[in-house]
C-alpha positions in Angstrom: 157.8 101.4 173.5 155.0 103.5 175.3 152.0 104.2 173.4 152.2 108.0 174.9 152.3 109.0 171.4 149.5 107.5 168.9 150.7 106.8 165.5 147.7 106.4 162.9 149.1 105.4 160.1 148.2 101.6 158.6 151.3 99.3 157.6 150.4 99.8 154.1 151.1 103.8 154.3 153.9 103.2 156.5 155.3 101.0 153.1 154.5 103.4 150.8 156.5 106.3 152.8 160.3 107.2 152.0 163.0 105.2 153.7 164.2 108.2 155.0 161.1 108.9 156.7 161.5 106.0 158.6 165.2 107.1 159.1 164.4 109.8 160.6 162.0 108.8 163.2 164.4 105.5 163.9 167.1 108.4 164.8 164.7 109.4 167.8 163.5 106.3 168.6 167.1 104.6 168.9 168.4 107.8 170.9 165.3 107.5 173.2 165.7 104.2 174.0 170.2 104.7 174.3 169.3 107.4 176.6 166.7 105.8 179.2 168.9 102.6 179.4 171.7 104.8 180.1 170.2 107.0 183.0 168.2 103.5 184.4 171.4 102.0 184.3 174.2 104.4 185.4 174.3 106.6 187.8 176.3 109.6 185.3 175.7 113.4 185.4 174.3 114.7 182.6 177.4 115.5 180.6 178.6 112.4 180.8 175.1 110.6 180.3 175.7 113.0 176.7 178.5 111.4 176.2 178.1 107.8 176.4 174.8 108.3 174.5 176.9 109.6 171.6 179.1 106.8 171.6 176.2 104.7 171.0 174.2 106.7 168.6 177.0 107.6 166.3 177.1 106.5 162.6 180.3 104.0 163.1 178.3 102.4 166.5 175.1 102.2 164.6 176.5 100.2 161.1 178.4 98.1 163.5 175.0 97.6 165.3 173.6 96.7 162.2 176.2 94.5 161.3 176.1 92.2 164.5 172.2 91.7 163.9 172.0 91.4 160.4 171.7 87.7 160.3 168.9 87.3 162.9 166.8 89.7 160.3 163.7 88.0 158.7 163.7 88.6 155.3 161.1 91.5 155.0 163.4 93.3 158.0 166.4 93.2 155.6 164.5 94.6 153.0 163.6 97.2 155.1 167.9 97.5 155.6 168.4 97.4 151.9 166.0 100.5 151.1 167.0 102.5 154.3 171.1 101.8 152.8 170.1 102.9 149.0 168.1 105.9 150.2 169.4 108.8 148.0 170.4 110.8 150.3 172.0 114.2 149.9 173.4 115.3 153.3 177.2 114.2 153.3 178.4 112.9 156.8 180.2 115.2 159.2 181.9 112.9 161.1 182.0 109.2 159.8 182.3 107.4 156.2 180.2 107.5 153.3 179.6 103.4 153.9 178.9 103.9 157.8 176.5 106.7 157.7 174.6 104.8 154.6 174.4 101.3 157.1 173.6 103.9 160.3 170.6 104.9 158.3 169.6 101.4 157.0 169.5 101.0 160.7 167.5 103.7 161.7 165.1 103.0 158.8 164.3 99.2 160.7 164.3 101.0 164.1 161.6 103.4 162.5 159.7 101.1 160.2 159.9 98.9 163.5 158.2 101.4 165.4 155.7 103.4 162.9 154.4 99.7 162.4 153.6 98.9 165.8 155.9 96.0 165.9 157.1 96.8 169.5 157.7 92.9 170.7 160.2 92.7 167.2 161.5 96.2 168.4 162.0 95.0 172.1 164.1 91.8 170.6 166.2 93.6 168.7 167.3 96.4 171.5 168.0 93.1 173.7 170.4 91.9 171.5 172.2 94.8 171.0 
């Protein structure tokens, strides 16, 4: 990821935040990087760039995601998965599952943890595979 944006908090703070908090910046970091793959590698309007980015970014896509690379995790990574799943969260999912949306935010919460910690090479490895 670019370092346009400085994030200054240490890895101990980024531990002691809320699994959610990592959610939600993992939501916009995941989105970010779905997007700019899409537009450097297609050649689709905007509408369409819209559309293929939901495909990727929705709940179902992202606990499938999740699924595919769970193994490859190191243990502290899965960790990560298992507080980002059991996050008590009160907003009830529009348009997926109960059991996807809680694995889409496991997700997000390593995307985020991933990123609020600086661990870009880890971060880079896991868009690869996916």
């Amino acid at each position: 990821m670019n370092d346009f944006i400085e994030f200054n908090k240490e890895e101990q703070e980024v531990n002691l935040m809320p699994p959610l908090v990592w959610a939600y910046i993992g939501d916009c970091v995941y989105e970010l990087y779905i997007r700019t793959k899409l537009v450097n590698e297609t050649k689709l309007k905007p509408h369409a760039l819209h559309i293929e980015a939901i495909k990727k970014v929705k709940a179902k896509a992202q606990a499938e995601t999740l699924k595919n690379i769970y193994e490859e995790l190191t243990e502290k990574e899965k960790d990560i998965v298992r507080r980002g799943r059991n996050a008590e969260n009160h907003h009830l999912p529009k348009n997926a599952n109960v059991q996807d949306y809680m694995y889409a935010t496991a997700f997000e919460a390593l995307i985020g943890y991933l990123y609020l910690t600086k661990q870009n090479n880890r971060l880079k490895e896991i868009f690869n595979k996916i």
